[in-house]
N, C-alpha and C positions, 0 to 999 in steps of 0.2 A: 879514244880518250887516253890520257897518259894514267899510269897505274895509281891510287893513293891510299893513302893507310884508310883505314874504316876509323881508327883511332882519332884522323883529320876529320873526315866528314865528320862524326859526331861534335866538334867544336863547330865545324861552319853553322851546323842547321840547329845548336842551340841542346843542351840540358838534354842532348842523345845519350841514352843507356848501355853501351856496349856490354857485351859478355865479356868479363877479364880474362880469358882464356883464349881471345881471340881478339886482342884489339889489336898487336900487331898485323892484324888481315889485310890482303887488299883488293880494292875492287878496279877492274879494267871496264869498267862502263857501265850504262847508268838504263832502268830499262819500267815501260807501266804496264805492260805486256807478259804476261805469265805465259802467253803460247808461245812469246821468242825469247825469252828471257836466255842467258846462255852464260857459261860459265863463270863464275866470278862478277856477273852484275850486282849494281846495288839495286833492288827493286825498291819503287816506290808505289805505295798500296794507294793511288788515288782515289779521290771518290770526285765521278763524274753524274751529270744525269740520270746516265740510266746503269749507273753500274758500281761499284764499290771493290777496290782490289781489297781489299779484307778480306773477300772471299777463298783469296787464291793466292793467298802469302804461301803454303804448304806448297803450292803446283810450282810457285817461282823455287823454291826451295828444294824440289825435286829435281830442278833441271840445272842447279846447281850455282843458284846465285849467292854471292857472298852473305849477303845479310838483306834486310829486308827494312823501309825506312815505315811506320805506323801511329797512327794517330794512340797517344799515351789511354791504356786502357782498353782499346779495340780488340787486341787480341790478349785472350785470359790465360789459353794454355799454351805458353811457346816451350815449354821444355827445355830442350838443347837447342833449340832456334836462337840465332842472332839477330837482333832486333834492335832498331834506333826508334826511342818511344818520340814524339813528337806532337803536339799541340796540335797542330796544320798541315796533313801531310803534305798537302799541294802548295802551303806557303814554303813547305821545306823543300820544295823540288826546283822554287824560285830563285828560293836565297842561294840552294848549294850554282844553281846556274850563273847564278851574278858571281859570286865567289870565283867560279871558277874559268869563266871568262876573264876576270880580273889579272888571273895566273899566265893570261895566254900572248904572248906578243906579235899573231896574226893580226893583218887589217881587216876589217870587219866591217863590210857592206850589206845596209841595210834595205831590203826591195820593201816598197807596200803601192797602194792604188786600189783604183778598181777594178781595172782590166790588165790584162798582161804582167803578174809578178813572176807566174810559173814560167813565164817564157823569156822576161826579161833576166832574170834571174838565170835561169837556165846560159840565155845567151850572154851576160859576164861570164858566168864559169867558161863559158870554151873559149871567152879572147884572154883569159886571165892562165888558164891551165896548160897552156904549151910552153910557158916562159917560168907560170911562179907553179909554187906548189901549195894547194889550199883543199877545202871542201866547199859543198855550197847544201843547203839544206834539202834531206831526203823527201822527195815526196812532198806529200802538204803539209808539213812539218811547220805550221804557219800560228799556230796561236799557245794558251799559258800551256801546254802538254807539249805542243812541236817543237818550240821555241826552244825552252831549257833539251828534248833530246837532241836538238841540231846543233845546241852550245858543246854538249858533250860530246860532237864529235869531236870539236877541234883538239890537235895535237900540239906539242911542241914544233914540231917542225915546220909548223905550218904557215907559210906565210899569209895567206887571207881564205878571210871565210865570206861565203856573199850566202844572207838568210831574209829570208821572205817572212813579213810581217801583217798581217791578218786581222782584223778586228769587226765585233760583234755587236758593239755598242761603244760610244762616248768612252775615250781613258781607256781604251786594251791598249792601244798601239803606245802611248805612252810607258803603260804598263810592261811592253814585252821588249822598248827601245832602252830602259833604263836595265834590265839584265844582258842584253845583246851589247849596249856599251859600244855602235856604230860609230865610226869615224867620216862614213861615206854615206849618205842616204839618197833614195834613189827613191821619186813618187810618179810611177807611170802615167796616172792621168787619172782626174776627176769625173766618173762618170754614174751612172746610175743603177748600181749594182745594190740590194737591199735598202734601196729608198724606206721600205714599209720596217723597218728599225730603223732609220736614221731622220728620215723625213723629209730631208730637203738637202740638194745640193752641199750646199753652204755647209751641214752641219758634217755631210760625208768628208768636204774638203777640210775641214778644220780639224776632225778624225786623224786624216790621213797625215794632215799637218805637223801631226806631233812629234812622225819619225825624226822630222828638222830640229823643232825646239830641244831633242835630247844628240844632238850633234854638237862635240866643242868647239870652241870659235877658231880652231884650226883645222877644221876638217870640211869637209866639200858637199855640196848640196845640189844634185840633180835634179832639174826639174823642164818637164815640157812645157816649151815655153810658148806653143801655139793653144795650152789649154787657157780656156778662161780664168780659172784661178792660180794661174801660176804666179802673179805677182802677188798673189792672195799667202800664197805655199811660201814664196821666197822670202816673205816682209818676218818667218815666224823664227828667222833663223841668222846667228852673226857669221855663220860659216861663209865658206868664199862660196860662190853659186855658179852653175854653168848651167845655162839655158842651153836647152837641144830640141830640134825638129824641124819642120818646112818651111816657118817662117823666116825673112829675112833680118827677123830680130835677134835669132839664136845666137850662142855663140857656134854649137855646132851643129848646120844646117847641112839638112841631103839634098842632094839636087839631081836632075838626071836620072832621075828613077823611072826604071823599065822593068816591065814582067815579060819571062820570055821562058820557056822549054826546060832553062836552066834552072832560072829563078827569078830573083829580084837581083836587080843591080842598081845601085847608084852612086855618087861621088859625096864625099866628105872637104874639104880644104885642097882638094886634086886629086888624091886618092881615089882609087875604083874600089867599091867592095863588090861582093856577093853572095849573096845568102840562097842556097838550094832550098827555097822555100814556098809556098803558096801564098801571098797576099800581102800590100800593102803596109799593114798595119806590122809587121815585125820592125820594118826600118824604125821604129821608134826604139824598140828593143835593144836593134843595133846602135843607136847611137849612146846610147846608157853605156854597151861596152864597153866602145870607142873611148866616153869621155871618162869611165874607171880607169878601161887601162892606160889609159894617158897619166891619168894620176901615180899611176904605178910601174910609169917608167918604162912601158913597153913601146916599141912602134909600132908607127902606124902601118907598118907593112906586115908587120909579124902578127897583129890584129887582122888583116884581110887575108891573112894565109890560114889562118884559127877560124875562121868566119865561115869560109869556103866549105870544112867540115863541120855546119853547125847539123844538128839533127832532131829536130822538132819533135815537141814530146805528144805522148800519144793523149788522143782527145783535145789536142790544142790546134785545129789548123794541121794536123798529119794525113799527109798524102800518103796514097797506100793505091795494090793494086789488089785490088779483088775481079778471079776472071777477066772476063774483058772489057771492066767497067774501073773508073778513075774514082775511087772513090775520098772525099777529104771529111776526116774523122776531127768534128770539133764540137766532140759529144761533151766532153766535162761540166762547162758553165752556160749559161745565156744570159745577158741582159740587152738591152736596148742599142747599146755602144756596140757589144760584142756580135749581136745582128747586123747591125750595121756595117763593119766590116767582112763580115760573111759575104753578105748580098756584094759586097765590092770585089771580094773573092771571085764568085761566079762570073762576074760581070766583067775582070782580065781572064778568066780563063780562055787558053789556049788550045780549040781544040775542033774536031768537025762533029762530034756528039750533041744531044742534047744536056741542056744545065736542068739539072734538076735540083730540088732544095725539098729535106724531110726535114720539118719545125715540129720540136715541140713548145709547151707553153715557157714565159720566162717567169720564175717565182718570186716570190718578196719585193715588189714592186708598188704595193700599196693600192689607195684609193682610184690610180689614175689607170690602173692594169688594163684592161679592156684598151682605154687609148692607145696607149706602147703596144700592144696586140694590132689593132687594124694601122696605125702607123707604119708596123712592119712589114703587112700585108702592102701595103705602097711602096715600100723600098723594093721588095722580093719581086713587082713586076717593072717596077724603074730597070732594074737589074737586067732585064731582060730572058729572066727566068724561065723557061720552058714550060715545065711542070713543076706546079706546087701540092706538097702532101704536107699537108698540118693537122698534130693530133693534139688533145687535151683538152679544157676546159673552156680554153682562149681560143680553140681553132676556128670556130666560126668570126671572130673577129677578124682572124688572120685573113681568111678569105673576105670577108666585106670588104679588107681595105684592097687587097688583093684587087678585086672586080671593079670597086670604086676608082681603080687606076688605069683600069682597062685590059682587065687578062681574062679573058674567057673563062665562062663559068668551068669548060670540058677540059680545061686543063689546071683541073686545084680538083684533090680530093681530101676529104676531112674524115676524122674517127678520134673517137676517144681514149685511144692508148696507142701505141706505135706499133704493138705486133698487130692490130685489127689495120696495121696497113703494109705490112710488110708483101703479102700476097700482091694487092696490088704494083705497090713499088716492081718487084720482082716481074709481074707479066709485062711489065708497060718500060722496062730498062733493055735498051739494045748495045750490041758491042760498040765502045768507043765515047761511051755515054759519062759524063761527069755528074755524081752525085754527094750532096755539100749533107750532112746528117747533125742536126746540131738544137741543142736545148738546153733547158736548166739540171742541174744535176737530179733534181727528184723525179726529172723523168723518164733516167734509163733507158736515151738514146741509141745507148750500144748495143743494144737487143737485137738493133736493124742491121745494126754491120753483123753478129753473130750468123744470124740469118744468113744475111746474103752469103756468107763463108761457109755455111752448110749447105745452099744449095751450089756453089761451086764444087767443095768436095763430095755430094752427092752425085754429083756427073762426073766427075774423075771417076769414082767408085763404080758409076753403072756402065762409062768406059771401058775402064779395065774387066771387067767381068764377062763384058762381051766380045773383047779381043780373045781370054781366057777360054770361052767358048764357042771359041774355032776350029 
């Protein structure tokens, strides 16, 4: 964030109190976090669900932040504390966001959907960072807390920022597009992710919609053009539009897609790319790039050379080697879409092992859960799956559809939480063997991988000990 007087913010976010003795101050970045807070921050005391920074104005203050932004009256004894009194502190964390976006003359791409922002996102930053110089949002830095600290990162210098946009209900994403102030909006795909808040397709997609309506009529609008509501997405927006994906309707479509050792490959307008990646579904990812950095002036060759070094973030579809076992870590989210690609995952893998797949349940899915559950159990033996380990709530659906597809009972085993399967996983995985780990965040997927990496370094250890004692 570029340095500003404390004397400015108190004008942005309105009838701020500064200490006269310090209003020349200034602060180099903006922070909601009393454990990271670092020198010279502005801390804002939110109040979230389950928590209220009011608590811990002093902690920010000890670790050396410039002043502290507070709801007017919260805090009774500041002493020598500097303090911006405040109405709202989280309308204040808004307003100072839009303001200071407003300052910044980077291009500003904005990710949202249901599936893939982390990675579509991810994958602009690296065709966009070899040529320009930018940020792209840390982490899940995706809703009214992310959003405003992802704003503050940008710099002056900065030519584009690409920031992931998130929402929980009806009107966030409009909410968080009108402080981000996007020129470029980018909506992965309508799919079926928190049905059980939204309700229905339709209402996710008109959600997701809104990144467009807050684009101006001179900025560009990405959208998959092989989803069903993409004419739905396009009609919400006067910006120019560039449709991307398989279909022949795109403007820009992959073709020649192959999964092989390396990756994925496939061709754009003649171009080859490649992504050292696991699975189908990123080519979508890449084509968002592709039609950024086109926007922004780069080639298309200098984009497939960017490409080549993409590196997949962890818990999305990340290949890893644990011992002598492949393992692909797509622990972070699940929904129905994101299963779906999984099982397709498996299903190019390239290998002489067994495919194996650990499910957990997928959450917020509503009335219909149970269905999406043995559904998936039908994809998982379509797939040609090996061995299936499903735990949670849902697992015995997983397995009904499972068997209703025709996968042998002796190869699916079910438990109620993922370490009551770890044991098994572990006896029943041989060298060379691919295993696919993946669920909805509540249910701490990664427990399995932790595991399997203890008992690898467990045999290193009992190894070494007995070479030791020779």
């Amino acid at each position: 964030m570029d340095r500003i007087s404390i004397n400015t913010i108190s004008q942005v976010i309105q009838r701020g109190a500064t200490n006269p003795l310090q209003e020349l101050a200034e602060v180099a970045g903006i922070s909601i976090d009393s454990r990271t807070a670092k020198e010279d921050d502005l801390f804002f005391a939110i109040q979230g669900k389950r928590f209220d920074g009011h608590q811990f104005v002093n902690q920010a203050l000890t670790r050396g932040a410039a002043a502290c932004v507070v709801k007017r009256g919260e805090v009774t004894d500041p002493g020598s504390q500097l303090l911006l009194e405040v109405d709202d502190v989280n309308h204040a964390l808004m307003q100072f966001a839009r303001w200071y976006r407003e300052q910044q003359s980077a291009r500003v791409i904005g990710v949202t959907g249901s599936v893939g922002k982390t990675t579509t996102r991810s994958m602009i930053y690296t065709a966009l960072s070899s040529c320009l110089t930018g940020i792209q949002s840390p982490a899940n830095f995706n809703n009214e807390f992310g959003v405003p600290l992802s704003i503050a990162g940008i710099e002056s210098s900065h030519q584009f920022a690409v920031l992931e946009l998130a929402a929980s209900h009806v009107g966030e994403i409009r909410e968080l597009a009108a402080i981000a102030l996007p020129q470029i909006g980018v909506i992965t795909a309508i799919g079926h992710s928190h049905l059980e808040h939204f309700g229905t397709l339709q209402q996710i997609a008109e959600t997701k919609g809104e990144l467009f309506e807050q684009l101006p009529a001179t900025g560009l609008a990405i959208v998959c053009g092989d989803d069903p509501f993409a004419d739905c997405l396009a009609s919400r927006t006067t910006a120019r539009k560039v449709r991307i994906g398989l279909g022949e309707n795109n403007d820009l479509q992959a073709v020649s897609i192959e999964q092989d050792q390396q990756g994925i490959s496939f061709r754009v307008n003649g171009q080859q790319y490649l992504l050292p990646v696991v699975g189908r579904h990123f080519v979508n990812a890449a084509l968002a790039a592709i039609a950024v950095a086109r926007e922004l002036g780069i080639s298309e060759q200098d984009v497939a050379e960017s490409l080549r070094n993409y590196s997949t973030v962890p818990g999305r579809c990340h290949q890893m080697q644990i011992g002598d076992w492949t393992v692909i870590d797509d622990t972070y989210n699940a929904s129905p879409d994101s299963m779906r690609a999984a099982c397709q995952v498996l299903h190019d893998h390239v290998g002489t092992g067994k495919r194996i797949m650990v499910l957990g349940d997928m959450l917020e899915l509503g009335p219909e859960t149970e269905r999406y559950h043995r559904e998936l159990g039908i994809l998982v033996c379509q797939a040609g799956v090996d061995l299936l380990f499903a735990c949670g709530k849902q697992a015995t659906s997983v397995a009904q559809g499972a068997r209703s597809a025709g996968m042998s009972h002796t190869k699916i085993i079910t438990a109620a939480d993922v370490e009551l399967l770890a044991e098994d996983v572990t006896d029943l995985l041989e060298p060379g063997d691919v295993v696919l780990v993946k669920g909805s965040r509540g249910m701490r997927m990664e427990r399995l991988l932790q595991h399997l990496q203890q008992i690898v370094s467990d045999r290193v250890t009992a190894g070494a000990t007995k070479i030791s004692c020779v």
